[in-house]
N, C-alpha and C positions, 0 to 999 in steps of 0.2 A: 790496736793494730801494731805488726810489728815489722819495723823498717828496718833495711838491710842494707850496707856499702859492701860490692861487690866487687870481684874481676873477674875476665872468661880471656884469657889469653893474652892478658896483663891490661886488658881494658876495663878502666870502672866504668864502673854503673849504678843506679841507686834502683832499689827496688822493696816491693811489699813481699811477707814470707806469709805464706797461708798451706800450714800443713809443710810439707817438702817442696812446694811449688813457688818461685819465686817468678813474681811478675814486676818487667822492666816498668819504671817512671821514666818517664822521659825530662827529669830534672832531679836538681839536688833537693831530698825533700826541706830541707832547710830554706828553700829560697822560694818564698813563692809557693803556691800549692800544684806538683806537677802532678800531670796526669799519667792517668797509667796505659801504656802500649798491650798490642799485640801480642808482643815475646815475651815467651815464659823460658825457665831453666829449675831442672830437679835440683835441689842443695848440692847434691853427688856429683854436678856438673862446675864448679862454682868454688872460687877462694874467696872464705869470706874474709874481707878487713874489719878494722876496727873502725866501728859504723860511723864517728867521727874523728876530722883530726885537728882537734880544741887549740884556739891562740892561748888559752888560760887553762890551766890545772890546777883548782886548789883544791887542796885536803882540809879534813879537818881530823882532828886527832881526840881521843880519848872518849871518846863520843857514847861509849856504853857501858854501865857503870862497872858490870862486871871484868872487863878490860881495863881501866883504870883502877879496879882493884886488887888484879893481878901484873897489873904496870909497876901494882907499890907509890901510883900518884893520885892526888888528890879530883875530886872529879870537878869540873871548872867549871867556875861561874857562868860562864860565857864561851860559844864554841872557840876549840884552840886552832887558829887557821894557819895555812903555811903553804906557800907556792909548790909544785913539782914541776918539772923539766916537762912538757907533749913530747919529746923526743924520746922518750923512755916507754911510750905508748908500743903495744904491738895488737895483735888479733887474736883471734879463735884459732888454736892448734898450732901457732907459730911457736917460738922454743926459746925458751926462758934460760939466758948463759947468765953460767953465777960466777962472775969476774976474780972475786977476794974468798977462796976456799979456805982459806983458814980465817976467818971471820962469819960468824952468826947471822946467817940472812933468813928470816922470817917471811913467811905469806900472810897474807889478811884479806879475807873476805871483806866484799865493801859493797851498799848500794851509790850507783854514780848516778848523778842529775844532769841530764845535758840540757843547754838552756835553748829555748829557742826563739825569742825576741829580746833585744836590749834592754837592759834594766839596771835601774841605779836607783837608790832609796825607795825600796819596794816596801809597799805596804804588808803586814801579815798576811791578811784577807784575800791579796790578788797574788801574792807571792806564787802559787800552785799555776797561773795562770802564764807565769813567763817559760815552765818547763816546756820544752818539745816532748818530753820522754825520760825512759828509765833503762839503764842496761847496768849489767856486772862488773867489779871491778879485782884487781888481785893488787893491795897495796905492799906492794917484795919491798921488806927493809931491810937493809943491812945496818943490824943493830951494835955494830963494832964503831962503826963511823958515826953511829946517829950519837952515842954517850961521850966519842972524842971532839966531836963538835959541839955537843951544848944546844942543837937545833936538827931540819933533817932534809935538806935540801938536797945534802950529796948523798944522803944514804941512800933515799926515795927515787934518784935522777937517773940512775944508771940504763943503758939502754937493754931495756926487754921487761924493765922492772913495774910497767903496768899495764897488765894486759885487761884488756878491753872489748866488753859486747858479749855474745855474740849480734846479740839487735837492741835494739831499743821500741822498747812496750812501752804504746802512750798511753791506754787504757788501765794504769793503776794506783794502788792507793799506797803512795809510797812510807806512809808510817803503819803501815797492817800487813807485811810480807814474811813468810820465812825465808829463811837466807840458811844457805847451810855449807861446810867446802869437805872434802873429801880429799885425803893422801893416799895412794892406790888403794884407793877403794875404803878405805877406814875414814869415817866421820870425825874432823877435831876440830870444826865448831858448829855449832846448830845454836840458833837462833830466832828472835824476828826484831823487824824493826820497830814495833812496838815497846820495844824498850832503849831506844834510844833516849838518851839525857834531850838533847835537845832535836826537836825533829825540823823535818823538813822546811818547812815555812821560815821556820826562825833562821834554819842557815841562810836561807836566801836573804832576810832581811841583815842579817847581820854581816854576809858579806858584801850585799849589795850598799849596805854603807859605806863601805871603802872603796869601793872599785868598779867600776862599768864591766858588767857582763855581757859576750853577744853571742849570738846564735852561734850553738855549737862547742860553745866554753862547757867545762865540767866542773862539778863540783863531787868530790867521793865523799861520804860523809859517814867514815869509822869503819871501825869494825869489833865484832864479839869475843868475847872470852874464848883464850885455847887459841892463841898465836902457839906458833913452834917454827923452829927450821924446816927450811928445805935441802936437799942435797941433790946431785946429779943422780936421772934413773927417775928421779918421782915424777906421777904423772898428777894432775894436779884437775882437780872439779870443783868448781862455783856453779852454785846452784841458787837461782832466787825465783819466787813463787810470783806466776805469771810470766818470766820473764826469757828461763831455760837456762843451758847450760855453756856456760864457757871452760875450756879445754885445756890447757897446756902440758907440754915435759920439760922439765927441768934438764940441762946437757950443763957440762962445764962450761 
């Protein structure tokens, strides 16, 4: 199923997408299991937001081997985890400003995990069982700041630099997807998560060892060979199987 955070005239809303057809809940689907109303609205009627908006962002970095091969770094024993800013989150078709132009800002295709029950020292087994869902992520680095710092908190934080959704698919199997992203219209990277170093479960365990996740939080976990720059003008496609497409252009 796929769940959708809306507006219609700056009111949110939460709602189910089936086809073009977006049916009102009358709750957050995060809380509680709401039901579904009356009111419907065409996509075309509709700004979609980014379906949540996470107390926690963590990343994880190097996550595919082929990417850490063309990182030039070693591929890690243990996923490499690292906070980002939720304020840096945006939506489907909203506009990506690249702050530092004379500095190297990269995209990266990513699958995000939103979580949707509390969880802290999860076991492997039930790991799959705290997700709500699955949606797109675009982790925008600015790679000038991420090598002057030694880490990547400011490079990753900036606002617009992770755009997010357009829904989230509960219905998948999140280490068997392809993942692909597109620069006007040219494919530079295709993938699946199938070859992730470490998948899905294990992140949960391994970050739910440190730190209490709750309904809503995300976690983005890597992304594939064939990072590159963006620049203003580009228009920008994530694409993940099951899941659809999330949108952006890059503006200065």
């Amino acid at each position: 199923m796929k769940y959708v955070r809306f507006a219609v005239k700056e009111e949110v809303m939460y709602g189910v997408l089936e086809g073009d057809t977006i049916t009102k809940l009358d709750g957050d689907f995060l809380q509680g299991t709401p039901g579904k109303l009356d009111t419907t609205f065409n996509l075309n009627e509709v700004k979609l937001l980014p379906p949540v908006v996470p107390g926690q962002l963590v990343a994880i970095g190097l996550n595919y081997a082929l990417h850490a091969e063309e990182s030039g770094m070693p591929i890690p024993e243990e996923p490499m985890m690292f906070m980002v800013s939720p304020t840096a989150i945006i939506g489907h078709e909203d506009k990506v400003t690249l702050p530092n132009l004379e500095h190297r800002i990269d995209y990266e295709a990513e699958l995000a995990v939103v979580i949707g029950k509390e969880a802290k020292d999860v076991s492997r087994d039930e790991a799959l069982s705290y997700v709500f869902g699955y949606t797109c992520n675009n982790d925008i680095s600015d790679r000038d700041l991420q090598k002057k710092d030694g880490q990547f908190t400011r490079a990753k934080s900036f606002p617009t630099f992770k755009p997010l959704g357009p829904v989230i698919e509960t219905g998948l199997d999140p280490n068997h997807v392809d993942i692909k992203l597109s620069i006007n219209g040219e494919v530079r990277q295709h993938s699946n998560t199938n070859d992730l170093i470490h998948k899905i479960e294990d992140l949960i365990v391994k970050v739910t060892e440190v730190m209490t996740l709750n309904p809503g939080d995300v976690i983005i976990t890597g992304t594939p060979s064939g990072v590159g720059p963006l620049k203003p003008g580009d228009h920008i496609e994530i694409e993940i199987e099951g899941i659809g497409k999330l949108e952006n252009q890059v503006i200065e």
